[in-house]
C-alpha positions as CSV (number, residue, x, y, z in Angstrom):
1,X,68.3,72.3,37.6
2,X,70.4,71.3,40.4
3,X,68.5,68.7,42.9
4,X,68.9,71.0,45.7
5,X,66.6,73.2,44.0
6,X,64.4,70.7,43.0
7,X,64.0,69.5,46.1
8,X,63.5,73.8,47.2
9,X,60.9,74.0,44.8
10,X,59.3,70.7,45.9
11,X,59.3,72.0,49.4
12,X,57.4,75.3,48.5
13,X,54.6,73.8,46.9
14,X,54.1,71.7,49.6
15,X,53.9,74.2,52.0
16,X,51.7,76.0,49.5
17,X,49.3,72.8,49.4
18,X,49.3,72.7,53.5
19,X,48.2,76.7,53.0
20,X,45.0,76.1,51.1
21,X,44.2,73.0,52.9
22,X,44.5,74.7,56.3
23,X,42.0,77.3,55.1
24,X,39.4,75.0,54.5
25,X,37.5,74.4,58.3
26,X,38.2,70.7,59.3
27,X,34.5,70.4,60.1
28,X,34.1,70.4,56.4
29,X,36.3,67.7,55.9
30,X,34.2,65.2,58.1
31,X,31.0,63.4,56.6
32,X,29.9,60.5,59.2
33,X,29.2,57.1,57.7
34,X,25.6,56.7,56.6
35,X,23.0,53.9,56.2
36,X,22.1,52.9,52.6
37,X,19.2,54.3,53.8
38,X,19.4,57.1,55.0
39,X,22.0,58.0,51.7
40,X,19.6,57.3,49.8
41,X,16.6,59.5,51.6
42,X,19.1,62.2,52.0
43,X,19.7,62.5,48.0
44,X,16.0,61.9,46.8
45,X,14.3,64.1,50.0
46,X,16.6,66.5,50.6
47,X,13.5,68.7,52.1
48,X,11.8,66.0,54.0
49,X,11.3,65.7,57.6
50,X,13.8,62.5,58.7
51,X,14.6,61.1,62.0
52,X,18.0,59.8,62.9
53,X,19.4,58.2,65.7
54,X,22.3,60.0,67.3
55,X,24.7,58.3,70.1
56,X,26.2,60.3,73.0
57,X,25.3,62.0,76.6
58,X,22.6,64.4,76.6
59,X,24.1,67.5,76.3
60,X,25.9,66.5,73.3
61,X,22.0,66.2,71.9
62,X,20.9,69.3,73.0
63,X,24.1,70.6,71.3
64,X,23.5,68.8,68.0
65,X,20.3,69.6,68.2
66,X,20.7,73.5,68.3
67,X,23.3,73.8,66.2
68,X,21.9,72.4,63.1
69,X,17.8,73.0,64.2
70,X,17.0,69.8,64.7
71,X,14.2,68.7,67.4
72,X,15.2,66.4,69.5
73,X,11.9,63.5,69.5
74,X,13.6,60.8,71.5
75,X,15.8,60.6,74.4
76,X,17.2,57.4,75.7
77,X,20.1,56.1,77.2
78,X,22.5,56.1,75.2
79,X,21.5,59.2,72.9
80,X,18.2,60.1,71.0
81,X,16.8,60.8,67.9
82,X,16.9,64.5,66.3
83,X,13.9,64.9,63.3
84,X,14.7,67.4,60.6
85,X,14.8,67.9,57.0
86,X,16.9,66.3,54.6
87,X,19.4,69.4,54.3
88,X,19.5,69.6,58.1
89,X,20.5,65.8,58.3
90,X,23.3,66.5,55.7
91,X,24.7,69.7,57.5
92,X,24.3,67.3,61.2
93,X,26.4,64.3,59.3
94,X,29.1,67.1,58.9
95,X,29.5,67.3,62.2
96,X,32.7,66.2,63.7
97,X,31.5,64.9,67.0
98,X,29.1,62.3,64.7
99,X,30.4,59.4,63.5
100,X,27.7,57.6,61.6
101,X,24.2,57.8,61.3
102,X,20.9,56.0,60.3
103,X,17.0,56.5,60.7
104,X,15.2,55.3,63.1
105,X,13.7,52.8,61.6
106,X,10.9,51.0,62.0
107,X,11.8,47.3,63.6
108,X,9.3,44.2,62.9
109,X,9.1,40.8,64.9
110,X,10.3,37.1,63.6
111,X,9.9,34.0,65.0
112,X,9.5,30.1,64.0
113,X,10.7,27.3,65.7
114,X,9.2,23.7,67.4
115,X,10.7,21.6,70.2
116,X,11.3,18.8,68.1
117,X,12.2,20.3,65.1
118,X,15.4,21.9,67.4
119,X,15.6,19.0,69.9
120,X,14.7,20.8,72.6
121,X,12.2,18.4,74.4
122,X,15.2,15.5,74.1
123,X,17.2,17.3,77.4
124,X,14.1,17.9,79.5
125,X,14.4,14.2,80.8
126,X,10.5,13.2,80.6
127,X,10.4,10.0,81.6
128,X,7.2,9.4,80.1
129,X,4.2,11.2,78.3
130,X,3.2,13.3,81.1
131,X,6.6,15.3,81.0
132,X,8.4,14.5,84.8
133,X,11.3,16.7,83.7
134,X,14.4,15.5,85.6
135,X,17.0,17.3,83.0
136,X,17.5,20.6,81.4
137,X,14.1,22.7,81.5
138,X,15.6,26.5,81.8
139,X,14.9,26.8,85.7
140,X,16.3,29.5,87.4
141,X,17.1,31.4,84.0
142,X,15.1,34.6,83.5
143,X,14.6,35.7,80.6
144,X,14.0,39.5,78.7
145,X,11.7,39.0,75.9
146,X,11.6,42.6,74.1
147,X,8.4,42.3,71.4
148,X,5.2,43.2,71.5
149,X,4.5,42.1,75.0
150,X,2.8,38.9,76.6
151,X,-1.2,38.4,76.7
152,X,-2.4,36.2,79.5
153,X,-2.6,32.5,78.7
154,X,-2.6,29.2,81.0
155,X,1.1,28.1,78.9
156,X,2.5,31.2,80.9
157,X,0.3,32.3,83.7
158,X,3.0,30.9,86.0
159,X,6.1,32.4,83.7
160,X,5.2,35.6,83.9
161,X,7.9,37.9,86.1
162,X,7.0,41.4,85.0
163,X,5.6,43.5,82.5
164,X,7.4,47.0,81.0
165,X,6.0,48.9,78.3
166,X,8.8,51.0,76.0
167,X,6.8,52.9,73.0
168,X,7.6,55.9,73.2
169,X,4.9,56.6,70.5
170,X,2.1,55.8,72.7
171,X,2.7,58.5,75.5
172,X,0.3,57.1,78.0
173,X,2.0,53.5,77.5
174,X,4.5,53.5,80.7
175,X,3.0,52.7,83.8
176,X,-0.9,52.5,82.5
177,X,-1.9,49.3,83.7
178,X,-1.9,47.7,80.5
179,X,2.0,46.5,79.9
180,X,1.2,42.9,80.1
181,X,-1.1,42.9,77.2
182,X,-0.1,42.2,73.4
183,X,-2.3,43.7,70.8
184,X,-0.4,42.1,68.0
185,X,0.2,38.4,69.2
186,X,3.8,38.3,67.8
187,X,5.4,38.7,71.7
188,X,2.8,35.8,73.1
189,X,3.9,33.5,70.3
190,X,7.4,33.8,70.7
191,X,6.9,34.0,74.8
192,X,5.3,30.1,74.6
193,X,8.1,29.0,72.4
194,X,10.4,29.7,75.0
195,X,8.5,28.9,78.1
196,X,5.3,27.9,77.1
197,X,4.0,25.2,79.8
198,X,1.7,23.4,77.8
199,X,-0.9,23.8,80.5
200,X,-3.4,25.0,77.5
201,X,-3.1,21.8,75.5
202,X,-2.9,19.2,78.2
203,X,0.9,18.9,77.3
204,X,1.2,18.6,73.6
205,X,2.4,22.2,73.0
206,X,5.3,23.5,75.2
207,X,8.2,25.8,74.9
208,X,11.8,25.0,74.7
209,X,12.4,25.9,78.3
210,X,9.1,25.4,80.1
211,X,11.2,26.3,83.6
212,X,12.3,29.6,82.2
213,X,10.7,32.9,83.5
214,X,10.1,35.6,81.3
215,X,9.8,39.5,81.8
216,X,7.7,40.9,78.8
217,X,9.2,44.2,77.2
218,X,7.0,45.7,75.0
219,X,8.5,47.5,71.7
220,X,6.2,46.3,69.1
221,X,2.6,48.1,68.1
222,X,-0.7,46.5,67.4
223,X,0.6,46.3,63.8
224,X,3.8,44.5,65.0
225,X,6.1,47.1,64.3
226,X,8.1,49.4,66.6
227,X,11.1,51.9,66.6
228,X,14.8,50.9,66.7
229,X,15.3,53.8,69.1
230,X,12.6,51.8,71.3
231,X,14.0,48.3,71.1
232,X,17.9,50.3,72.3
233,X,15.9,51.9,75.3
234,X,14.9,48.5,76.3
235,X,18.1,46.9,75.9
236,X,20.2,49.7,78.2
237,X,17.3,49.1,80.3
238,X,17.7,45.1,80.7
239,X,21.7,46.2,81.5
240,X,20.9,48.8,84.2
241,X,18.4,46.5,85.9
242,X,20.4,42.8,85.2
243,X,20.9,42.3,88.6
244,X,17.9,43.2,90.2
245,X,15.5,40.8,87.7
246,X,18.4,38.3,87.5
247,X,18.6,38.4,83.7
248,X,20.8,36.2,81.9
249,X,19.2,36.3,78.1
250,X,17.9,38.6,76.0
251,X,15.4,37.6,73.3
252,X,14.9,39.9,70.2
253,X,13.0,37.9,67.7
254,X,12.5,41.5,65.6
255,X,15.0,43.6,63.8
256,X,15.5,45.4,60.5
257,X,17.4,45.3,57.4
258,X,21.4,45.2,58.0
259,X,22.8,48.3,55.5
260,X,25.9,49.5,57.0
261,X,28.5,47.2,58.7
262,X,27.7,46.7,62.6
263,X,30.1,49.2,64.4
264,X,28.1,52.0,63.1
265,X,24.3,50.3,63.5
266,X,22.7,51.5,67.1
267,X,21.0,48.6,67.5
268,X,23.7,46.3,67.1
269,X,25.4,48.4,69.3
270,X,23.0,48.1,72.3
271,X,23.3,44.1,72.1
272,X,27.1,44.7,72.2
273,X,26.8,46.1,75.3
274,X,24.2,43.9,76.5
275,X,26.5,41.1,76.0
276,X,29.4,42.5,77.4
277,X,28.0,43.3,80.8
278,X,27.5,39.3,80.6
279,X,24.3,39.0,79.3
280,X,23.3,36.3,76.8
281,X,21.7,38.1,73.1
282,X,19.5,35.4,71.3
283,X,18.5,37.4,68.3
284,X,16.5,36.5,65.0
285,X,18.0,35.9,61.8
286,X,14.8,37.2,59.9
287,X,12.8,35.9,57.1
288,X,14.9,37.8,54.5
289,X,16.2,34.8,53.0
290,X,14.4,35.0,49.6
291,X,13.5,37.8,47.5
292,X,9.5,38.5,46.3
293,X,10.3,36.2,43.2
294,X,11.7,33.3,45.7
295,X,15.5,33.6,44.8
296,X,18.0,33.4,47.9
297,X,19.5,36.3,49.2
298,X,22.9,36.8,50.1
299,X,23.3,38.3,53.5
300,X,20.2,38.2,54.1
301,X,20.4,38.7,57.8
302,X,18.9,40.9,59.8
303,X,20.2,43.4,62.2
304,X,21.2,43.0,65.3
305,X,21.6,38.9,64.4
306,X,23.9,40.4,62.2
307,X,26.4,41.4,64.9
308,X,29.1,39.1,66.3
309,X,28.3,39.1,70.2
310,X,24.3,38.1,69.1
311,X,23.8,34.3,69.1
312,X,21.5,34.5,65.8
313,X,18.8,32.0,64.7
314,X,17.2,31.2,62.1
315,X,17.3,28.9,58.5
316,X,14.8,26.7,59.4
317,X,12.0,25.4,57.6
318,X,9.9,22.9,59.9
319,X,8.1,21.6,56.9
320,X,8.5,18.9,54.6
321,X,9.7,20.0,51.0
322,X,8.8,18.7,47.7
323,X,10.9,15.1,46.8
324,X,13.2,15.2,44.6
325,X,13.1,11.3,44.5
C-alpha cells in the first residue's frame, strides 16, 4: 500500500469520525463543573429536591428554569437559585449556558481575636489608661459587617450607621423594624471586636478599631446559620450602595466548606467583585483546622477566605498551650 493511499484511507475515517461526532447534539457534550457536593447529592439523591445557585441576568433564569422545570426560589443580583430534583439538576448541569454549579448551602459565622493578642491597641496612641487615642483608631472608615446583625449595646450605640436585613427565608424580614437586632449573638460579637468602644466595661474591652462605623447586614438566623445565596445578595448590595454609605471594608466572619476551586464558587465570586470595585474583603479563615479526632487539616480554609482578592484571617489560638519544657 502506496502512502498516498494510506494517507486516502486515513483521510476517510477521519471524516467518518467527524460524521458520528457531529450527530451527537453539542449540548450533550457539555457537563458544568460541580461542587464535591453537589456530585456527591446528585449520585446518592438522584430524586431529591436540591437547590443550586445559578449565575446570570434574569431572563437567563427564567430560561433555565423552564427548560429543565426547575422553580426558581431565589432571585438576586447576580442570578438565583433554581430547586429541583436530583435528575433535574443533572439534565440543568448539561446545559451549555451553565458553567458550574453548587448548592446553596448553608453559611455559618467565625470569629476570634483580642486587641492584644493582634497588636491592635499598640497604634491607637493612648497615652495613658484612659485611652486619649492620638494614632490609628479606624475613623472615617465604615465598615459592612454581613452576619447575623448587631443588638444594641453601650460598646456600639455610637457605631451603629445602619441596619439591613437579607434572609430571604424570613419573608417579613426586609424593612420590619427589627434589622438592628441579633437573635444569635455571633454579629454583636464580631461587631465589638471591630469597633467595640469599651463604654460597657469602663474601657477594659474594646475593639480593634474603636473609631470605625459599622452598618449591620444581617445573613445569619437565630441558629447562626444562613444561605450562601443570602450572604452574595448582600455583597452586590454593599457594591451598588459603596458610595452612598462610604464603604471601604467588608467583613464576613462566616463561610462554608471550600470544594471546588474558586472561579466556579459564587460566593467567592461576589468578594471578587467586591474587591474589584475597590472595596476592602476581610474574610474568616474558619475553625476547620482540625478534624473531630484533633488531627490538622490540610486546606482547611474556608470559602470565600479561600479566594485570592479576600484578605483571610485566622490561625490563632489566644491561649496558652501546654509546655513542652
Amino acid at each position: 500500500m502506496t502512502s498516498t493511499v494510506r494517507a486516502r484511507i486515513g483521510l476517510a475515517i477521519l471524516a467518518l469520525v467527524a460524521g458520528l461526532l457531529g450527530a451527537v447534539p453539542a449540548q450533550a457534550q457539555h457537563h458544568a463543573r460541580l461542587s464535591t457536593e453537589l456530585a456527591a447529592d446528585l449520585a446518592k439523591h438522584p430524586g431529591a429536591a436540591l437547590t443550586v445557585l445559578v449565575e446570570g441576568p434574569q431572563s437567563e433564569i427564567d430560561r433555565l428554569a423552564k427548560a429543565y422545570g426547575l422553580t426558581v426560589t431565589h432571585r438576586i443580583a447576580s442570578g438565583g437559585t433554581l430547586t429541583g430534583t436530583g435528575r433535574q439538576i443533572g439534565q440543568l448541569a448539561a446545559d451549555g449556558n451553565v458553567s458550574s454549579l453548587r448548592e446553596d448551602q448553608p453559611v455559618f459565622g467565625m470569629m476570634a481575636v483580642t486587641t492584644k493578642s493582634t497588636g491592635a491597641d499598640q497604634v491607637w496612641g493612648s497615652s495613658d489608661g484612659k485611652k486619649k487615642f492620638g494614632g490609628i483608631t479606624g475613623t472615617g472608615v465604615n465598615i459592612a459587617l454581613i452576619d447575623s446583625g448587631v443588638d444594641h449595646h453601650p460598646d456600639l450605640n455610637s457605631r451603629i450607621l445602619g441596619c439591613v436585613d437579607f434572609r430571604s427565608n424570613v419573608p417579613s424580614s426586609k424593612n420590619s423594624g427589627n434589622e438592628c437586632q441579633d437573635e444569635y449573638g455571633h454579629g454583636t460579637h464580631v461587631a465589638g471586636i471591630i469597633a467595640g468602644s469599651g463604654s460597657g466595661s469602663n474601657g477594659a474591652y474594646m475593639g480593634m478599631a474603636p473609631g470605625a462605623g459599622i452598618f449591620s447586614i444581617r445573613v445569619l438566623g437565630a441558629n447562626g446559620t444562613g444561605l450562601a445565596s443570602d450572604a452574595i445578595d448582600a455583597i452586590d448590595w454593599v457594591i451598588a450602595n459603596r458610595d452612598k454609605y462610604q464603604f471601604k471594608i467588608i467583613n464576613l466572619s462566616l463561610g462554608h466548606p471550600a470544594s471546588e476551586r474558586y472561579q466556579d464558587d459564587p460566593l467567592a465570586k461576589a468578594v471578587e467583585r467586591a474587591v474589584h470595585a475597590g472595596i476592602v474583603v476581610i474574610a474568616a479563615g474558619g475553625n476547620l483546622g482540625k478534624n473531630d479526632t484533633g488531627d490538622p487539616v490540610v486546606g482547611g480554609i474556608i470559602s470565600p477566605g479561600f479566594t485570592p482578592g479576600a484578605i483571610t484571617v485566622g490561625v490563632l489560638n489566644t491561649r496558652h498551650g501546654r509546655s513542652n519544657r
